[in-house]
N, C-alpha and C positions, 0 to 999 in steps of 0.2 A: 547604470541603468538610466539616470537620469539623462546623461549625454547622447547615447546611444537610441535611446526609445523612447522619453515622454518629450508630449507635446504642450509640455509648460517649460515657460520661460526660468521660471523660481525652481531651484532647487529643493526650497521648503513645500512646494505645492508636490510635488510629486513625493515628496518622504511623506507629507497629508495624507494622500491616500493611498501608498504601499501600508502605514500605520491603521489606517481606516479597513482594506484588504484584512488583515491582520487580526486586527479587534473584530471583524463580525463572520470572521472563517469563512471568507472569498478565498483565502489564500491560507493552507493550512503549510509549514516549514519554511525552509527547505530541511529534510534533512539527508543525510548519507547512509547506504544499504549496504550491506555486502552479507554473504553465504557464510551464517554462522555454526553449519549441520544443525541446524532444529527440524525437529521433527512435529507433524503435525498431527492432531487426536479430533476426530470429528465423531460426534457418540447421538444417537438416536434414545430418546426413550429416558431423559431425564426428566426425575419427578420435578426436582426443584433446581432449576439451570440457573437460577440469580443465588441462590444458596452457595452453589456448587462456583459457581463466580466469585463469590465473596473468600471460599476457601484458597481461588487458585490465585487472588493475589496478593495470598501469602506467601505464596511460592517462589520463593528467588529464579527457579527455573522458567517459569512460567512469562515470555516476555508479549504475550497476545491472548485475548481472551475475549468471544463473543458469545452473551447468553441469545439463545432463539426460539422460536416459536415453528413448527411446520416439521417438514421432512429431517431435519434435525432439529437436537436440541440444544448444541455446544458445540463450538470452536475452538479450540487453542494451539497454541504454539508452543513449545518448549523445547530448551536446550537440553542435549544431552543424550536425548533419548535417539536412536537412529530405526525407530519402527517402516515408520511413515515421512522419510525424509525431503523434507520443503527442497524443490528443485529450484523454484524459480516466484521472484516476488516484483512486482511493478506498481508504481501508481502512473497511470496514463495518460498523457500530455494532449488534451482536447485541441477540438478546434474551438475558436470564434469568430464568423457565429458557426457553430455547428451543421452539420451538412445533411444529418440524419438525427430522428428519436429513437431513444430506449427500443419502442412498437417498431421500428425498422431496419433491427440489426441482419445481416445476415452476413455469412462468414465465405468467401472466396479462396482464398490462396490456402492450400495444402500445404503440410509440415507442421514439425513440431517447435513448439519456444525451447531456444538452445538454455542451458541448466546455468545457474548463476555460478561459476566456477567460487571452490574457498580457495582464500589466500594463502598460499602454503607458505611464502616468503615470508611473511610478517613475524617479527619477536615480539618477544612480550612488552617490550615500550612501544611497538607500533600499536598493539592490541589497548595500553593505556590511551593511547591518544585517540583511538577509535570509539572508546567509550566516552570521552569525556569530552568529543567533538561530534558528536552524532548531528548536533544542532552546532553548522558550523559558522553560526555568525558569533559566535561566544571568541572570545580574542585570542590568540596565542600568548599573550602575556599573562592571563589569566588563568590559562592550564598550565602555565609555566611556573607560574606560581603553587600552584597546587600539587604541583610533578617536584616541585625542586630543580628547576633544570629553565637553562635559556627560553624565551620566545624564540632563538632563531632555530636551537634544537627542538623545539614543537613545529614550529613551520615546516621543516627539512622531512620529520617524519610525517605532517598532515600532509606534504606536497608529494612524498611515496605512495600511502594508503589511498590516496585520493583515488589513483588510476586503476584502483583493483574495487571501485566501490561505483553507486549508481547513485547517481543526486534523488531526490525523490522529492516531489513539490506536489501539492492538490490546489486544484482552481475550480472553484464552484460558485456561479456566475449567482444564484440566489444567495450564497449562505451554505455550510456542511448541512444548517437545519433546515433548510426550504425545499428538503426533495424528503419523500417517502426509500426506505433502505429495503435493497432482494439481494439477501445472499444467497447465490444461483451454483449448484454443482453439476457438471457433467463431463461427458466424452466427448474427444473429437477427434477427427483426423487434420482439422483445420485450426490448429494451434495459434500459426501465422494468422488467419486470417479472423483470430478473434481479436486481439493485441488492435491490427490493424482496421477494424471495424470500431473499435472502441475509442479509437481516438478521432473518429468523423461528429463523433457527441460532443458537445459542447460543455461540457462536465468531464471530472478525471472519473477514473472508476479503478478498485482495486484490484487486482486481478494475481490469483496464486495459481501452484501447481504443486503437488505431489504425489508420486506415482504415475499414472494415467487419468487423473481426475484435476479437472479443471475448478477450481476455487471463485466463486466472481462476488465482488462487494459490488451492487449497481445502483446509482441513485437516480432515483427516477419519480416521473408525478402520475403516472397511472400504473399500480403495483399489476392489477389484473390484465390488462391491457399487456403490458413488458411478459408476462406466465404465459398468455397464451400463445405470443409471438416465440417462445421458445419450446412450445411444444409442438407448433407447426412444425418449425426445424427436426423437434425430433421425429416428429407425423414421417417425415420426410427422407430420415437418414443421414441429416448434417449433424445433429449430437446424440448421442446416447446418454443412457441413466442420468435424466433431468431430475433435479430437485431442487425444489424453492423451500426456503425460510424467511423468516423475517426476523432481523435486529432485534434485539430487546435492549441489551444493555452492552456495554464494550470496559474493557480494562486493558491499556498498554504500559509497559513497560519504559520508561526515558520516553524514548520517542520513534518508536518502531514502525510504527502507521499511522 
């Protein structure tokens, strides 16, 4: 990185402030994603969603969890179950500076986000070394250590799993905490052209899929302002069955999102 892209002379100036990025969540990972068949449970009409939070990360299953407020009241993820299967998971690679706000999204290009394929090929030492490199600046000597086995046989299998997996990195130019959180549900026919709107923001934003309902984590600084700009669209016929929440609380698993 440093040779490549900063415009410091020092080597230590630019690890300063990738380290600086780091500590105040400018720059949340990197880590690696791939299609673990989890299924996803979105539930309206919980009394108590920080309760019901507290239980689900008990739950070994359980690798994502957000308590809410509004049109739902709970999010999560889990393995295993194939009701509601997660097709497709993104965290989206902004611009700087940003070309458009939250207030100015609108969706062009028709189609659908193609489904995150599972790894059929993988054994079960690939699946070790997938869990225990999810965050993969952690060293291959170090999982080698922990597997009983070479660093050059953790490389060999980190450098197969790699290509069946999606790097995932967030870049939030205030801080993860300098924006107000909408998690946004609805239809489209414009799959494509939400992915590719998303990333004209200057901020990443989270973005799911399962079934035919659109998942969206969006940080933004006027929550009202972003609601009513997505009910235009639906005014309109660019998305159906809109519904806003707001964050309350989050639990992940390792390092899932």
């Amino acid at each position: 990185m440093h040779r490549k892209y900063s415009s410091y002379r020092c080597r230590e100036s630019t690890l300063s402030t990738i380290e600086y990025a780091l500590e105040n969540e400018i720059l949340i990972g990197p880590y690696i994603y791939c299609n673990r068949h989890e299924s996803v449970i979105l539930l309206k009409d919980v009394n108590n969603p920080l309760d019901l939070l507290e239980k689900k990360k008990k739950d070994p299953s359980t690798t994502y969890a957000i308590a809410l407020c509004g049109n739902y009241s709970f999010l999560s993820f889990v393995l295993g179950k194939i009701q509601h299967k997660l097709k497709y998971a993104e965290i989206t690679r902004p611009s700087f500076p940003g070309r458009i706000t939250p207030e100015e999204l609108t969706f062009d290009s028709l189609g659908e986000l193609e489904p995150d394929s599972f790894p059929e090929s993988w054994n079960e030492f690939d699946w070790k070394v997938y869990h225990r490199m999810r965050d993969p600046s952690i060293s291959y000597l170090e999982v080698g250590k922990e597997l009983g086995v070479s660093f050059m046989t953790v490389k060999r299998h980190f450098q197969k799993i790699i290509k069946d997996c999606k790097p995932m990195i967030a870049f939030f130019p205030r801080g993860y905490r300098g924006y107000s959180k909408a998690l946004l549900t609805f239809k489209t026919k414009y799959e494509v052209g939400v992915k590719e709107a998303l990333e004209k923001l200057d901020r990443s934003s989270y973005l799911w899929k399962f079934d035919d309902t659109i998942v969206l984590n969006l940080f933004v600084e006027d929550y009202n302002a972003t609601c009513e700009r997505f009910k235009e669209m639906e005014k309109i016929g660019m998305i159906d069955d809109f519904g806003a929440s707001i964050p309350i609380r989050y639990y992940t698993h390792l390092c899932h999102f």
